[in-house]
Every structure is written in structure tokens, then in C-alpha cells.
C-alpha positions in Angstrom: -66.8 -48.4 124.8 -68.3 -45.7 126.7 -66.3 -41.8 126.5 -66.1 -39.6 130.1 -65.8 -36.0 128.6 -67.0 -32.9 129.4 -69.4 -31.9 126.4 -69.3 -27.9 127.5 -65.9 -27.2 126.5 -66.1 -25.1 122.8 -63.0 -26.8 121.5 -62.5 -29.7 119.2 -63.0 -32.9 121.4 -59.8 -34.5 120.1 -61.2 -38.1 121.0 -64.5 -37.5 118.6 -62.1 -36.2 116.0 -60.1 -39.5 116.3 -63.1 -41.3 116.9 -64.9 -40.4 114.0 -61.8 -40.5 111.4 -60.6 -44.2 112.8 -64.4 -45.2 111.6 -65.4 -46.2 115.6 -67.2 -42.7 116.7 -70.6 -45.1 116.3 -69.3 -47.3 119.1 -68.7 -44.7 121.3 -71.1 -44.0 124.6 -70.6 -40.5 125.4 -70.8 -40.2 128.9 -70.9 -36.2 129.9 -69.1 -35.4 133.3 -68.1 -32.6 134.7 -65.5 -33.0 137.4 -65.5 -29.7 139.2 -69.2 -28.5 138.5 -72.8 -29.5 137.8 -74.5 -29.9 134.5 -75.7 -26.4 135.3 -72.1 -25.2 135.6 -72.3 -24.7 139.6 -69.6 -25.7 141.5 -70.8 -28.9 143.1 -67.5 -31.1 144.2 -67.7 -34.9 143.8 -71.5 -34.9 142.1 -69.7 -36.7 139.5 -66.8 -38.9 140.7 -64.8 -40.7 138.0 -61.7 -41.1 140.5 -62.7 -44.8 140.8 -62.3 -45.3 137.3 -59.4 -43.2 136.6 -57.0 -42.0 139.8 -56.3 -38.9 138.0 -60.2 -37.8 138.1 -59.4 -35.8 134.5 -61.5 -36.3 131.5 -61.4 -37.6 128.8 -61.1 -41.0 129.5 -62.5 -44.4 127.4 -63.8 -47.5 129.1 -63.5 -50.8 126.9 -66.2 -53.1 127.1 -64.3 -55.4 129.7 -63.7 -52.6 132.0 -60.4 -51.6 131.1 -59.8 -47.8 131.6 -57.5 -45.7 129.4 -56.8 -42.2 130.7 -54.8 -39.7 128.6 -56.1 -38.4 125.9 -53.0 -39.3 123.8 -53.6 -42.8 125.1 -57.2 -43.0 124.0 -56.4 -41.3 120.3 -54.0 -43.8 119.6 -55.9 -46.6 120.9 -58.5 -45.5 118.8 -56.0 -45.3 115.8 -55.3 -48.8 115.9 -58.6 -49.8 115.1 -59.4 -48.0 111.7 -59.1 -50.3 109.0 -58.4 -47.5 106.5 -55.8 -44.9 106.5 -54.4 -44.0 110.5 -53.7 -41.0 111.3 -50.5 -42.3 113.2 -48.0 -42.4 110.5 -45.9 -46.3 110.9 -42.6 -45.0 111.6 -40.0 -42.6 110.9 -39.4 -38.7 110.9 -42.9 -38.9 109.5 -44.3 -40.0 112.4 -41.9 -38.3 114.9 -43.1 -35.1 113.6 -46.7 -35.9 113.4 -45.8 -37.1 117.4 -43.9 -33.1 117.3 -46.9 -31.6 116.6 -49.3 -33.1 118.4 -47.7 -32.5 121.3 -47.3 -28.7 120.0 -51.2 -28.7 120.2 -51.6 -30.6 123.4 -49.3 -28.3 125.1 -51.1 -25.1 123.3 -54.4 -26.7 124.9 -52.7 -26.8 128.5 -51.3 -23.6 128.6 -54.8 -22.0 127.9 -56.6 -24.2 130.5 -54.4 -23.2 133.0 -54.9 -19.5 132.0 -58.7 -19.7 132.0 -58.3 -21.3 136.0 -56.3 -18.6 136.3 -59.4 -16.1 135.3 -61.6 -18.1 137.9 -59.7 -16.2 140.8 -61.3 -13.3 142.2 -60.7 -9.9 140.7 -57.1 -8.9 142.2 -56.1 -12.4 143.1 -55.1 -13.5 139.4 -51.5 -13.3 139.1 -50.3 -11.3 136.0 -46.8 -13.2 135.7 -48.4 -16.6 134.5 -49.8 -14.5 132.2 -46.5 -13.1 131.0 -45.2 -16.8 131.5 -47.6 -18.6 129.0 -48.6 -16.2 126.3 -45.0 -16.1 124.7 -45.6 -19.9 124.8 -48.7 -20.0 122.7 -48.0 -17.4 120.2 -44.2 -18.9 119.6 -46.3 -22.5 119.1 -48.8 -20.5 116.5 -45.7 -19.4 114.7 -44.3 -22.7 114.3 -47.7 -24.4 113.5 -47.4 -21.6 110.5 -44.4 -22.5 109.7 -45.2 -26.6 109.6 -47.7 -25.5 106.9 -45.3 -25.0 104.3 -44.3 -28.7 104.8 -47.9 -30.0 103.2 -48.7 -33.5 104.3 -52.3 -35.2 104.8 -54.3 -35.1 107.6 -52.6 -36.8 110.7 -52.7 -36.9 114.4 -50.6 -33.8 114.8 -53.1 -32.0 112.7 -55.6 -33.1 115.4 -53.5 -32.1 118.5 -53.3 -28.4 116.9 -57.1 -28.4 116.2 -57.8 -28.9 119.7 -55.2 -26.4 121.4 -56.2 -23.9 118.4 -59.8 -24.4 118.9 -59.9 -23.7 121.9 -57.7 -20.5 122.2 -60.3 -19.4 119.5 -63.6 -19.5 121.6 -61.8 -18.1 124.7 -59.0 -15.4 123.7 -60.5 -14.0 120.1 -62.2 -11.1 120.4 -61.7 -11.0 124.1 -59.5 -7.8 125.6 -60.4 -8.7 129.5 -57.6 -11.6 129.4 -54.1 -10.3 130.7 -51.8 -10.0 128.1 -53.8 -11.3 125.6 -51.9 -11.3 121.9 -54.9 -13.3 120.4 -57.7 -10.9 120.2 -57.2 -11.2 116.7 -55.2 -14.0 115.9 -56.1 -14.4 112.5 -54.7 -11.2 110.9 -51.6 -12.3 112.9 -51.4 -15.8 111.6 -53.3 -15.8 108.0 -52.1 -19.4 107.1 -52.9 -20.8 110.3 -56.3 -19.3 110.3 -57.1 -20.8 106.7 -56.0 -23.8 107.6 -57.9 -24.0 110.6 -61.0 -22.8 108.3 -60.6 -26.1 105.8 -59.4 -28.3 108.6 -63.1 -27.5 110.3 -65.0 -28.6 108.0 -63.9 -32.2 108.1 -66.8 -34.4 108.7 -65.0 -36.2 111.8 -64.8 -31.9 113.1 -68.4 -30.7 111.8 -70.0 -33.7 113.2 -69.8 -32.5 116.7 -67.9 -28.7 117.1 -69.7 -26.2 118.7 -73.1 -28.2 118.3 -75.2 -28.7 122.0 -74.8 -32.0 123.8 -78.5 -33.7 123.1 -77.6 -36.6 125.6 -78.7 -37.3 129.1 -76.3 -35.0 131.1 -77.9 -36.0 134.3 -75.7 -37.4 137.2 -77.5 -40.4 137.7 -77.0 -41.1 134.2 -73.5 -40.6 135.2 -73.6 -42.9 137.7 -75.5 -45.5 136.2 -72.4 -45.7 133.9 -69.8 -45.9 136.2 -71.8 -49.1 138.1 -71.9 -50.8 135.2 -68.2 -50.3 134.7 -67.1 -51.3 137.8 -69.4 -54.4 137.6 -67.2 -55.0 134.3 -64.4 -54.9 136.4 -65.5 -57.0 139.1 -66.5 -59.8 137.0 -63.0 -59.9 136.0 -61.1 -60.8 139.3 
């Protein structure tokens, strides 16, 4: 299987997470791309094409060694899910699962909300518009209150544990500490959310999390290395019509 992913990002990859938990992260050919920029992070359009593998040119998305492409994160995670022969993070059925399925979308939508707020921050000074600001905030911080509020439920380890690790994660590296974002009401979102934050300290140091957070890509990052993966998938593909 090989992984398209962007290896700059400092949040948790949910994929490697699921990857590494489901007992398949060895099987995994992490191929770095970076849709909108360079390896360099200069904006350099189309350098790495994925959009005839995957129509909605986003990463992450997982190739299967027949060619088969599976876009969506939540797509991939569960896909991945399915092939741990120990204990999935996907609960079987029931309100268990439905709200391990709550709360991972609770993170994915977190995650969203601050991507679309850091595009936001690539507009030139004066061009950003405050009100998305004053739309999305409210949205994160009443998702961190209810993330805190899930905690008092105790439960192992699931999926939904994963989705709130990435969105988390990621509002961490960009909004903590940081007092040029509009509006910002996470500057120090720890003392506002002590549970959350301890959790988020334990949940960390998992081994499927350490293996990979915040560490430097040591990969070929290169786009012909990029390129030289996507041939060989579409010669998959080929072989198969």
C-alpha cells in the first residue's frame, strides 16, 4: 500500500495513528506530496499531481497494491481498521460505536475548521476577513468543551479518540501561544481545558502517536520520487482493465 500525505503538517497524521495501532504501519509506503507547494514550501501548482489518482486532489489518500484508491481519511482509517487482528478501534455496533463515530467526527470537524482558518491567514494583510474568524472559533472551543465533557465517560482508546488527537493536535502547533490569529481563544488552551490537556498529554505518548509526531520526514521528498509512485499506480490500474 503506498500513503499520499503531506509529512509537513505538525499534527497527528490520523492514518499513521490508525496505521500503526491496526498493526499494518510496516506495510505502508509513505509517499510525501504536497498539493499546493514544493518540498521547499514554495508555491509551485501541479509539481505534484495526485488528481489522476484521486479527483478530489486532497491528501491523505492510500493506494492498495492492485491500484485501488481510497480517498477520505475516514475511508482509509477504517479500511485500515479492518485489518488488525487484535483489538479495533471501531467498536462492532451500538451506542458504543455511534459515539466513537460522534466523536470522531467532533475531531475531524475541529481539524477542518482550523485548516480553513490558517488559508484564511495566507491572504494578504487586510484581505483576511475577520467574520470567519468570529464564525469558526465558537465552533472549536464549544467542540473542546464537549471533548471535556466525553472524558468523564472513560472508555479505551478508539477511533474517536484518534479523530480528536488530530483536530487537537493541530490547533496546538498553530493557535497556542500565538496572539497574531483573529480572535484567537486558544493561546492558552490548557489552563482553559485542564482535562483535555492531560489527556492529550497521555494520549501522546502512545507508541502508534510517538512513533511519528512532530519527528522530520527522513524519506525521499523529491517530486520524481513522487512521480515514480504514481506510474507505478496507474500501471496497477492499467493491468486491471
Amino acid at each position: 500500500m503506498k500513503l499520499f500525505y503531506s509529512p509537513f503538517h505538525h499534527f497527528v497524521h490520523k492514518v499513521l495513528v490508525v496505521a500503526y495501532e491496526a498493526g499494518v504501519a510496516d506495510t505502508l509506503e509513505r509517499v510525501p506530496t504536497f498539493p499546493f507547494r514544493n518540498c521547499d514550501g514554495e508555491w509551485v501548482a501541479g509539481q505534484y499531481d495526485i488528481s489522476m489518482l484521486n479527483p478530489l486532489a486532497k491528501v491523505p489518500f492510500v493506494t492498495l497494491d492492485d491500484g485501488t484508491a481510497l480517498y477520505s481519511s475516514q475511508v482509509i482509517v477504517e479500511y485500515l481498521d479492518s485489518l488488525s487482528e487484535g483489538k479495533k478501534l471501531y467498536p462492532e455496533g451500538g451506542q458504543e460505536r455511534f459515539d466513537a463515530l460522534r466523536r470522531l467526527a467532533l475531531g475531524d470537524a475541529v481539524f477542518e475548521f482550523a485548516v480553513q482558518m490558517v488559508m484564511e491567514g495566507w491572504r494578504e494583510s487586510g484581505e483576511q476577513r475577520a467574520d470567519l474568524y468570529g464564525w469558526l472559533w465558537p465552533k472549536v472551543t464549544r467542540s473542546f468543551d464537549q471533548a471535556e465533557r466525553d472524558l468523564a465517560n472513560g472508555r479505551d482508546f478508539d477511533i474517536g479518540d484518534v479523530g480528536m488527537l488530530q483536530g487537537l493536535s493541530f490547533v496546538d502547533s498553530w493557535a497556542s501561544g500565538n496572539d497574531d490569529i483573529p480572535g484567537n481563544p486558544c493561546i492558552e488552551w490548557r489552563d482553559r481545558w485542564p482535562g483535555l490537556a492531560e489527556w492529550f498529554s497521555l494520549a501522546s505518548d502512545r507508541p502508534s502517536v510517538d512513533w511519528h509526531y512532530n519527528k522530520p520526514y527522513g524519506g525521499d521528498m523529491s517530486a520524481a520520487y513522487h512521480a515514480a509512485a504514481v506510474a507505478e499506480v496507474l500501471e496497477l490500474q492499467a493491468a486491471r482493465r
